[in-house]
C-alpha positions as CSV (number, residue, x, y, z in Angstrom):
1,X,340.6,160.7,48.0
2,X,337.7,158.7,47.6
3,X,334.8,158.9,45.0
4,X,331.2,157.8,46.5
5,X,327.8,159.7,46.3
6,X,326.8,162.0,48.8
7,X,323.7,164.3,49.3
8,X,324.2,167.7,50.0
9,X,321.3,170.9,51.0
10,X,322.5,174.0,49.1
11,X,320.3,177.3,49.6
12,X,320.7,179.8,47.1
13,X,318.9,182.5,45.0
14,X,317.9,182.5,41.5
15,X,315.2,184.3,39.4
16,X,312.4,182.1,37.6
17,X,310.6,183.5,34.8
18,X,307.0,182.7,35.3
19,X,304.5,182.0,33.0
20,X,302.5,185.4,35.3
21,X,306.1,187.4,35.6
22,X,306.4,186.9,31.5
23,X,302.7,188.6,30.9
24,X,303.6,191.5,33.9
25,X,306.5,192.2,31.9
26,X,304.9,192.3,28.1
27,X,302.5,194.7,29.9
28,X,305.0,197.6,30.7
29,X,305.4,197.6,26.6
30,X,301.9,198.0,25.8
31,X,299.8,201.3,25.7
32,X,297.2,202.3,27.3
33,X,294.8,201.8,23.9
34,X,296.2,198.1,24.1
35,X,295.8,197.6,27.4
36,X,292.2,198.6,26.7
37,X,292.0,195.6,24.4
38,X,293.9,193.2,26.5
39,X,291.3,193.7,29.4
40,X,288.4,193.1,27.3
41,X,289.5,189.9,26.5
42,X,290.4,189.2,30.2
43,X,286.8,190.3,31.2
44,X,285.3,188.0,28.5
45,X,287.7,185.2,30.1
46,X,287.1,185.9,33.5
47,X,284.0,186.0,35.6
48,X,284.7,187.3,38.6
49,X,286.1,190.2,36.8
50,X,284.5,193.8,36.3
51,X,284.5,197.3,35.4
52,X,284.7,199.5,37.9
53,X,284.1,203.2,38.8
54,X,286.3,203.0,42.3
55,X,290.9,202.4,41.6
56,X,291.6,199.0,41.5
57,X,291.5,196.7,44.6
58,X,295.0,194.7,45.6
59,X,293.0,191.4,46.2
60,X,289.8,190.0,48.0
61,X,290.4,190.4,51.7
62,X,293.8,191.4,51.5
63,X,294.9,194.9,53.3
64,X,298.5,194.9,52.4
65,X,299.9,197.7,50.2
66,X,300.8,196.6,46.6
67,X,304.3,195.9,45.8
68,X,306.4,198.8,45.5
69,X,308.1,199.4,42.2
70,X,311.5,200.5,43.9
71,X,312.0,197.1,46.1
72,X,314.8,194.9,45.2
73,X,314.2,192.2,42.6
74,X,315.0,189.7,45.1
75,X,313.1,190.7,48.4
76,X,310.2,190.9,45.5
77,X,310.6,187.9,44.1
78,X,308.3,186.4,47.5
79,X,304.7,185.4,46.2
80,X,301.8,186.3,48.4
81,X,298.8,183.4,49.2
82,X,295.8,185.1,48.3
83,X,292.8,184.9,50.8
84,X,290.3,182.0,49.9
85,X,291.5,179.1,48.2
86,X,293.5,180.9,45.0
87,X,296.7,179.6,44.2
88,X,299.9,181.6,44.4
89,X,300.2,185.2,42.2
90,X,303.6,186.7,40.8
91,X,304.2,189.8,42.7
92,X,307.9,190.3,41.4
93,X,308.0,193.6,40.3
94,X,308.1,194.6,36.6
95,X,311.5,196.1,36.7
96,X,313.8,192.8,35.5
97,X,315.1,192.3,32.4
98,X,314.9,189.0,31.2
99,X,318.0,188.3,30.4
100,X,319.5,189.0,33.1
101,X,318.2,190.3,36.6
102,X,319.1,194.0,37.6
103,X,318.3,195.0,41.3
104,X,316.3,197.8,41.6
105,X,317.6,200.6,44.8
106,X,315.3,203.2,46.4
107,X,316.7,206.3,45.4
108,X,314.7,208.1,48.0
109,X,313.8,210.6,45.7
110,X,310.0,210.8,47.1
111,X,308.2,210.8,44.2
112,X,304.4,209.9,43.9
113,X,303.6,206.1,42.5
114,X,300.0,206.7,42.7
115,X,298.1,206.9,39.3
116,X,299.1,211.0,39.1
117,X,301.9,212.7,40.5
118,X,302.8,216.2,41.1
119,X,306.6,216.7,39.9
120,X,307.8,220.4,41.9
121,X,310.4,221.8,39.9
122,X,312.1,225.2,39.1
123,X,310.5,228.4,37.4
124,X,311.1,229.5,34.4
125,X,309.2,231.3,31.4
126,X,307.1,230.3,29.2
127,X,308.4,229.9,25.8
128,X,307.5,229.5,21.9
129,X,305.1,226.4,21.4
130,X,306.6,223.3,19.7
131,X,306.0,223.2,15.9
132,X,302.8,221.5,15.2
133,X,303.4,217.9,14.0
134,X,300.4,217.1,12.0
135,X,299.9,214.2,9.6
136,X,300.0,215.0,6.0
137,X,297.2,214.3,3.7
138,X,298.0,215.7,0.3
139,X,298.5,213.2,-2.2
140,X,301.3,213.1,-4.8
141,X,298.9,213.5,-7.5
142,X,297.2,216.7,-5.5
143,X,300.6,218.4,-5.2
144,X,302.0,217.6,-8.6
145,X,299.1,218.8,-10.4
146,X,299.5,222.3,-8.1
147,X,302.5,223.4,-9.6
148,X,301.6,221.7,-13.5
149,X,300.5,225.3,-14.3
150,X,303.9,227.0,-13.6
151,X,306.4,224.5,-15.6
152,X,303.7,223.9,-18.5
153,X,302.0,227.0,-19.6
154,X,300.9,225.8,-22.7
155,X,297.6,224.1,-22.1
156,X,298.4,221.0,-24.8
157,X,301.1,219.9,-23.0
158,X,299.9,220.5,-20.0
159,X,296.9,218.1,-20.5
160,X,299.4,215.6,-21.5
161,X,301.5,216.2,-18.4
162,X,298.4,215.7,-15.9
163,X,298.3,213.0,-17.5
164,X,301.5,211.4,-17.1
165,X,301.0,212.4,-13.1
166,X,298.1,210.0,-13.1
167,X,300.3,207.5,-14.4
168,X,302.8,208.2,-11.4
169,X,303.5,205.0,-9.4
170,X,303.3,205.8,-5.4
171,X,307.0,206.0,-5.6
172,X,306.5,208.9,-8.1
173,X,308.3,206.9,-10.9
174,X,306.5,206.5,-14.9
175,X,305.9,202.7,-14.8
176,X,304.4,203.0,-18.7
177,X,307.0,203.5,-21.7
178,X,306.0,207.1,-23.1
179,X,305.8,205.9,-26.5
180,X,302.7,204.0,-25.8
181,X,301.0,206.9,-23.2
182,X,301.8,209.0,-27.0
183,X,300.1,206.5,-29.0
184,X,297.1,206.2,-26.8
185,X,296.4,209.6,-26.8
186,X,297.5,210.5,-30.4
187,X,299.8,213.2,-29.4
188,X,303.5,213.1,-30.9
189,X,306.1,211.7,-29.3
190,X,308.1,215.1,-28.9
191,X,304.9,216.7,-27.3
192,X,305.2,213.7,-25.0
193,X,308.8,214.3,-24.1
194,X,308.2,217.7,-23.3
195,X,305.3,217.0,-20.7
196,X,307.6,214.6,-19.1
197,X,310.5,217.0,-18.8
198,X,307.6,219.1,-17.0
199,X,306.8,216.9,-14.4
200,X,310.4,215.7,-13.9
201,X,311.2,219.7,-12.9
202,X,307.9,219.5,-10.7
203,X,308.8,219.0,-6.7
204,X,309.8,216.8,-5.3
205,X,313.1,216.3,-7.6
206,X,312.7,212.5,-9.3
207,X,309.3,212.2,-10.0
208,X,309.0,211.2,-13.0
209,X,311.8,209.1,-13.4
210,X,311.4,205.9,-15.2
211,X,313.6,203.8,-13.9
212,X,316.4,204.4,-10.7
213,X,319.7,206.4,-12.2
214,X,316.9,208.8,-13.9
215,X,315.6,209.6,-10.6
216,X,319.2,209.7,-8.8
217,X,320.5,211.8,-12.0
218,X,317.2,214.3,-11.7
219,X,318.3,214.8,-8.2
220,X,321.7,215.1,-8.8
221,X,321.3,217.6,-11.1
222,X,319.3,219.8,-9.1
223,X,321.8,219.8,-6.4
224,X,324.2,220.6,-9.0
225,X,326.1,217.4,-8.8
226,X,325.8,216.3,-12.2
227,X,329.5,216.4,-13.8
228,X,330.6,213.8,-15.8
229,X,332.4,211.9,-12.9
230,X,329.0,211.5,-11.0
231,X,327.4,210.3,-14.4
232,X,329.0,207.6,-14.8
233,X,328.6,206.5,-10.9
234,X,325.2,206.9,-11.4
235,X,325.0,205.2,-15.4
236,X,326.5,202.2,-13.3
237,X,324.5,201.7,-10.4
238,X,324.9,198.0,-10.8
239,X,328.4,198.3,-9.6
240,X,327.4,200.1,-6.8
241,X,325.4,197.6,-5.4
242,X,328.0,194.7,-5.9
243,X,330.4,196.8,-4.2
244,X,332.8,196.8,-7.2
245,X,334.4,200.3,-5.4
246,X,337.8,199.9,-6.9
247,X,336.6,199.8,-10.4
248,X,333.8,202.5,-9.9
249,X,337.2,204.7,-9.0
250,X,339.0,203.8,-11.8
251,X,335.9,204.5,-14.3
252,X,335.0,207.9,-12.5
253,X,338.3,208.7,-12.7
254,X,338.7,210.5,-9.3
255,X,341.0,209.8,-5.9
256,X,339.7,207.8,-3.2
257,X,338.6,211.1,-1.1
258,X,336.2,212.4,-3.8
259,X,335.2,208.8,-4.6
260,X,334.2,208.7,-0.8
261,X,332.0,211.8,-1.2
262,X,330.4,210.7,-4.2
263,X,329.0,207.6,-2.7
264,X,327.8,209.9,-0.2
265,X,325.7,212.0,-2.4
266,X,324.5,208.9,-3.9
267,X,323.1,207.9,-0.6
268,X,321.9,210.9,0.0
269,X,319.4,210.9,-2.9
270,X,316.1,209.9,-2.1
271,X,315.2,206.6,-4.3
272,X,311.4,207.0,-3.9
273,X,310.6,210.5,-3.6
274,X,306.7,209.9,-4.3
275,X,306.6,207.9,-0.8
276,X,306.8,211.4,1.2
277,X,303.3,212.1,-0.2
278,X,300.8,208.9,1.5
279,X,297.4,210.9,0.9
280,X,296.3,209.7,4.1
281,X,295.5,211.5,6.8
282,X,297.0,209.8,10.0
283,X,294.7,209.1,13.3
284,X,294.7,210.7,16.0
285,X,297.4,209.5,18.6
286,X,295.9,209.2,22.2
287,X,298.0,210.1,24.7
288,X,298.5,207.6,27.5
289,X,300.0,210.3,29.8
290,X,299.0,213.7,30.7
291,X,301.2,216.8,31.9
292,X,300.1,219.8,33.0
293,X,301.8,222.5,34.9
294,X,300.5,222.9,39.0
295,X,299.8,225.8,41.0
296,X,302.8,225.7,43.1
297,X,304.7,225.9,39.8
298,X,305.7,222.7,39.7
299,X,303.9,219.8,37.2
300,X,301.2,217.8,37.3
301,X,301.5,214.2,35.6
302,X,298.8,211.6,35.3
303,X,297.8,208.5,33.6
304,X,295.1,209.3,31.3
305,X,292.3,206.9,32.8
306,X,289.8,208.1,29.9
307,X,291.3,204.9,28.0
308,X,292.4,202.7,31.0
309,X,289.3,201.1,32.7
310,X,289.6,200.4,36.5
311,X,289.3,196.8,37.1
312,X,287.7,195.2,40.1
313,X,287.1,191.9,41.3
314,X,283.4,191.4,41.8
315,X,283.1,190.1,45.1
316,X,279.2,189.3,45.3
317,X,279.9,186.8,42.8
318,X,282.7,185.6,43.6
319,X,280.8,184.5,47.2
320,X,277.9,183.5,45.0
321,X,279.8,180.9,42.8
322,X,281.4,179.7,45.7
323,X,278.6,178.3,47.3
324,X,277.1,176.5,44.5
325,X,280.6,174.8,43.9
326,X,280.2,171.2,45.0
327,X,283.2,169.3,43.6
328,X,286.9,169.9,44.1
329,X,287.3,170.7,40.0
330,X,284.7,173.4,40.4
331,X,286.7,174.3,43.6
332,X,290.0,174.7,41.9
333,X,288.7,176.0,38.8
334,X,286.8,179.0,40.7
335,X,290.5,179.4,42.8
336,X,292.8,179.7,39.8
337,X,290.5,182.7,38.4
338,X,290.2,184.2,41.5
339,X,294.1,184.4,41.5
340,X,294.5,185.3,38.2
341,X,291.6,188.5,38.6
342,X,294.0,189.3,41.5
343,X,297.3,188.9,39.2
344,X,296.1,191.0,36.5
345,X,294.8,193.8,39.3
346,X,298.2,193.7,40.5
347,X,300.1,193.8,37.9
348,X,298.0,196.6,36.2
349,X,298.4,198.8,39.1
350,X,302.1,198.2,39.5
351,X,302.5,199.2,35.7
352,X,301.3,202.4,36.3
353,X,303.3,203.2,39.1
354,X,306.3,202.2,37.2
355,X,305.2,204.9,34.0
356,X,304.0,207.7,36.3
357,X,307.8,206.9,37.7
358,X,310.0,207.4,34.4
359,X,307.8,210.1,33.2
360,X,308.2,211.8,36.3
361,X,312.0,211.7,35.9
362,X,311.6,212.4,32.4
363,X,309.9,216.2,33.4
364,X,312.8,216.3,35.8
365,X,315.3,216.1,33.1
366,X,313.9,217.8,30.5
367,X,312.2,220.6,32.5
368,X,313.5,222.8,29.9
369,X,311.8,221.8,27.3
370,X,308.2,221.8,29.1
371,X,308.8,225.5,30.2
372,X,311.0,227.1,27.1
373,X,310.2,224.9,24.6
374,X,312.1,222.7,21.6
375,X,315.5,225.0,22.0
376,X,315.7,223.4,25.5
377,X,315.8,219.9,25.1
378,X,319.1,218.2,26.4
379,X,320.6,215.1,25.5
380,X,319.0,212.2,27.4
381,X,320.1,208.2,27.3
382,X,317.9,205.7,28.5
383,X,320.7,204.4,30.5
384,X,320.6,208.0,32.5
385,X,316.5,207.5,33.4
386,X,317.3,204.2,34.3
387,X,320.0,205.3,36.8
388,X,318.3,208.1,38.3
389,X,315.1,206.5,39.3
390,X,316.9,202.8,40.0
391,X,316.0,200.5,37.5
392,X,316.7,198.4,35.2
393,X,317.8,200.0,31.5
394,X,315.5,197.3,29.7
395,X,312.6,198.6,31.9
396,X,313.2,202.4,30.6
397,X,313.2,201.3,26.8
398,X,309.4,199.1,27.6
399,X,307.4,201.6,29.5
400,X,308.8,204.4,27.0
401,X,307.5,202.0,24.0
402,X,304.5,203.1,22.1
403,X,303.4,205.8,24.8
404,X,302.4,209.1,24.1
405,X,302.5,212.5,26.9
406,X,300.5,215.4,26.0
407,X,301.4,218.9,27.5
408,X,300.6,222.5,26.9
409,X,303.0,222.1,24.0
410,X,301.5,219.3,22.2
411,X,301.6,215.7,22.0
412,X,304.6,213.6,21.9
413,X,306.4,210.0,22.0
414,X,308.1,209.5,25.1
415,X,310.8,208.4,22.9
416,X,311.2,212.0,21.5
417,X,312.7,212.7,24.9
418,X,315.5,210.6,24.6
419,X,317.8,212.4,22.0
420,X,321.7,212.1,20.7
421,X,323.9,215.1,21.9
422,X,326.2,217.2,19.9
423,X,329.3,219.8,21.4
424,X,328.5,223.3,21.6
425,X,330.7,226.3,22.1
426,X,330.1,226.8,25.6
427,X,330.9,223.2,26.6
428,X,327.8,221.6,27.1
429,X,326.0,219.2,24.5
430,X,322.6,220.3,22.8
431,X,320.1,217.5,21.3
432,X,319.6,216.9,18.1
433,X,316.3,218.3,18.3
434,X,317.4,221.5,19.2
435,X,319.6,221.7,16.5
436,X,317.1,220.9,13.8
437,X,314.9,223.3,15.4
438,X,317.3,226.2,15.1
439,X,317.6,225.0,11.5
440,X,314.2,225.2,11.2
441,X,314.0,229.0,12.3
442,X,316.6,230.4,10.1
443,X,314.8,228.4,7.3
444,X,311.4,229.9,8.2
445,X,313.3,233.5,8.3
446,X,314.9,233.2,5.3
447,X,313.7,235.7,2.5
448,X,312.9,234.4,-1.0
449,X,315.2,236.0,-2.6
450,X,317.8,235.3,-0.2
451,X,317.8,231.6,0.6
452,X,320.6,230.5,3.1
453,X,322.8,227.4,1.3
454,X,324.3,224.8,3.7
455,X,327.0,226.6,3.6
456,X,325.5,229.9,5.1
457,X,323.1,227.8,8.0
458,X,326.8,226.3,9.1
459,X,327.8,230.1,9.9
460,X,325.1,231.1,10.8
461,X,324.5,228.2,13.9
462,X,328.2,228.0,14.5
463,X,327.3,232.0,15.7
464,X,324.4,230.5,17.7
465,X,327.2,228.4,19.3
466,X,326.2,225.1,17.3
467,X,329.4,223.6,15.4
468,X,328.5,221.2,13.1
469,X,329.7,220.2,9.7
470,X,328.1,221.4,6.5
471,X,327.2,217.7,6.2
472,X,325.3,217.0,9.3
473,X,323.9,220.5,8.9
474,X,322.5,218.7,5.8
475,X,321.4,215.6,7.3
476,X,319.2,217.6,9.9
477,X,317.7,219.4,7.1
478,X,316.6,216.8,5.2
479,X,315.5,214.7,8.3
480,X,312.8,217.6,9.4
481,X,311.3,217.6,5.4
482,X,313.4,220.6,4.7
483,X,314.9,221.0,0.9
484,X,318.0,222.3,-0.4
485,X,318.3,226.0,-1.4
486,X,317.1,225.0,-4.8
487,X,313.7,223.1,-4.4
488,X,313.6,226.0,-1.2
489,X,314.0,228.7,-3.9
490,X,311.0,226.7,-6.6
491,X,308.7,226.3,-3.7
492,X,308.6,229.9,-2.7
493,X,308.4,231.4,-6.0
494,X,305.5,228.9,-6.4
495,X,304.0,230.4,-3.4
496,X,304.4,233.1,-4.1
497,X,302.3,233.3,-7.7
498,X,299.9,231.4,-5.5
């Protein structure tokens, strides 16, 4: 067989990441606050540009439809000559992951790409309103100094305790030695140790604390964990983070079971408890999409356009600057912003087609929750979105980035949507959120004098049809802000002198 060069024509498909298709793509991520900002600065860079009151146009002179979302990647992946003398725009759709391209399908499900959709679903009743999910803005300082009163009736020792709160790093820990807070304010040193035992009983548990195993023992002992095995796990925390497990063991004393669940306690203890208390106030989130029910019972979802100006290309001026340009650099500069107005027009609109189409699945699969509230939600993937309305998994996770929907029931990250799922008695999974809702309930229920341990909430939701260990029953609990049955008990009987 002979060796000599040879020319050969191969045709074949491949998918080039433009400079355009790159910006398209970043896009999807963005909100609609963001986008705000990122036209501003197109508008300041482009002339031909504007704000206007009418939807956005698909391009000077040209009548075709915009791209549809649902086409495949490749019969997409054609670019269109704009009218005039612009140069070539991107019109691959934003549904392609760029690491690898995924085909999109029509799944023929009908739905509306338009800037708002109607979603027609099933009845149902209305149910109990989602807790509210307001920012907090009591300070540390603010809430320690609430409850000083209770621990530290006697008013010398109080005054000493305030403060040692002002002292209070924003990790809640006692930064200054307490001999030298004494000796600045004269007091003796056992009056001084007594304040501080005040403010390390104060809530939350390991404020305080002057240095890491204080805090971890302060908590420890509240949860009633403090026996002398866990003392010395916590006197050598050192250990712990060199991973020295083996001689931990052997210096606690205990089997390799109840060394496991140690170390679990130990990470369940909060290390800076002073950081759940910011003092500021958080901003108001504004949503990007809007939900609302519609009179035939179904749902009504739109963009909210209050923060996502219409962008038009202003054609007077356009025909204006084209006249006066004399030289073929004027020529070509005038082109490549005319195609680049018409890129970003495109690519706008197409990203909105693409939201209104994943939140309108995301009503469809979590119908429950709109109509019956929290107790409703179902476990949800990105993977199954992505399937359903036939794209690309990567796609899903950007246009569900950073975006808020607002319904009757308050306003939420898409991303709360999207939950882990847990067995159930009956068979079928329940989210995670519905589970630290019910938790929530028998919380708020419980009497004072008769606050439910771990313990009791696993019986109780394992009668609700929820079964779940006593630990993750714990983990929930402490993921929604709630305590244990202890700092539970302390905060009602606070309340209740209040």
């Amino acid at each position: 067989m002979g060796l000599g060069p040879r020319l050969d024509l191969r045709q074949s498909q491949s998918l080039v990441m433009t400079p355009q298709l790159q910006q398209a793509i970043k896009l999807l991520a963005l909100s609609n606050l963001e986008i705000e900002t990122f036209i501003g600065d197109a508008l300041a860079a482009n002339p031909l540009l504007d704000v206007g009151a009418a939807p956005a146009e698909p391009a000077i002179g040209d009548a075709s439809e915009l791209p549809d979302p649902r086409a495949t990647s490749l019969e997409s992946s054609r670019v269109d000559q704009l009218i005039g003398e612009g140069r070539a725009a991107d019109d691959r759709p934003l549904d392609i992951d760029p690491a690898a391209a995924a085909p999109e399908r029509d799944t023929g499900d009908g739905l509306d790409t338009s800037w708002s959709s109607e979603l027609r679903l099933g009845g149902g009743e209305e149910g109990p309103g989602i807790d509210e999910r307001g920012a907090l803005g009591e300070t540390l300082v603010e809430h320690l100094e609430a409850q000083i009163g209770l621990v530290a009736p006697d008013p010398h020792v109080a005054g000493i305790a305030r403060y040692l709160i002002g002292l209070l790093d924003d990790a809640g820990y006692l930064p200054v030695p307490l001999r030298e807070v004494c000796e600045d304010l004269a007091v003796p040193l056992a009056d001084g140790e007594e304040a501080l035992a005040a403010v390390q009983a104060l809530d939350p548990t390991g404020v305080g604390a002057r240095n890491l195993s204080e805090c971890v023992a302060l908590q420890a002992r509240e949860a009633d964990r403090y026996d002398p095995c866990m003392a010395r796990l916590i006197d050598n925390l050192d250990l712990v983070a060199r991973g020295e497990f083996a001689r931990l063991r052997k210096m606690c004393g205990v089997d390799e079971e109840d060394f496991a669940d140690m170390l679990a306690e130990l990470r369940g203890y909060d290390p800076k408890p002073g950081l759940r208390y910011g003092g500021e106030s958080g901003g108001a989130v504004t949503p990007d999409i809007l939900i609302e029910p519609a009179s035939d019972g179904g749902w009504r979802i739109a963009l909210n356009e209050a923060t996502l100006p219409k962008l038009i290309v202003n054609r007077s001026y356009y025909v204006e600057l084209k006249g006066s340009c004399g030289d073929k650099a004027s020529r070509g500069w005038l082109s490549e912003k005319l195609a680049d107005a018409n890129w970003l027009i495109k690519a706008l609109d197409q990203r909105q087609k693409t939201i209104l189409k994943v939140a309108s699945e995301l009503v469809k699969q979590q119908e429950g929750f709109f109509r019956n509230g929290v107790s409703h939600l179902k476990p949800l993937t990105l993977k199954t979105v992505a399937e359903a309305i036939g794209m690309h998994e990567s796609t899903v996770s950007r246009v569900t980035s950073s975006k808020y929907l607002h319904c009757a029931r308050g306003t939420f990250e898409l991303k709360y949507f999207f939950t882990s799922g847990i067995s159930t008695a009956g068979g079928e999974g329940a989210s995670a959120e519905a589970v630290k809702s019910a938790i929530r309930k028998l919380i708020d229920a419980e009497a004072p004098k008769a606050i439910l341990s771990d313990d009791a909430l696993v019986d109780l939701l394992k009668a609700q049809g929820y079964d779940l260990a006593r630990r993750t029953v714990a983990k929930y609990r402490e993921a929604i802000g709630l305590g244990s049955s202890v700092q539970r008990r302390r905060q009602k009987a606070i309340a209740a002198v209040r």
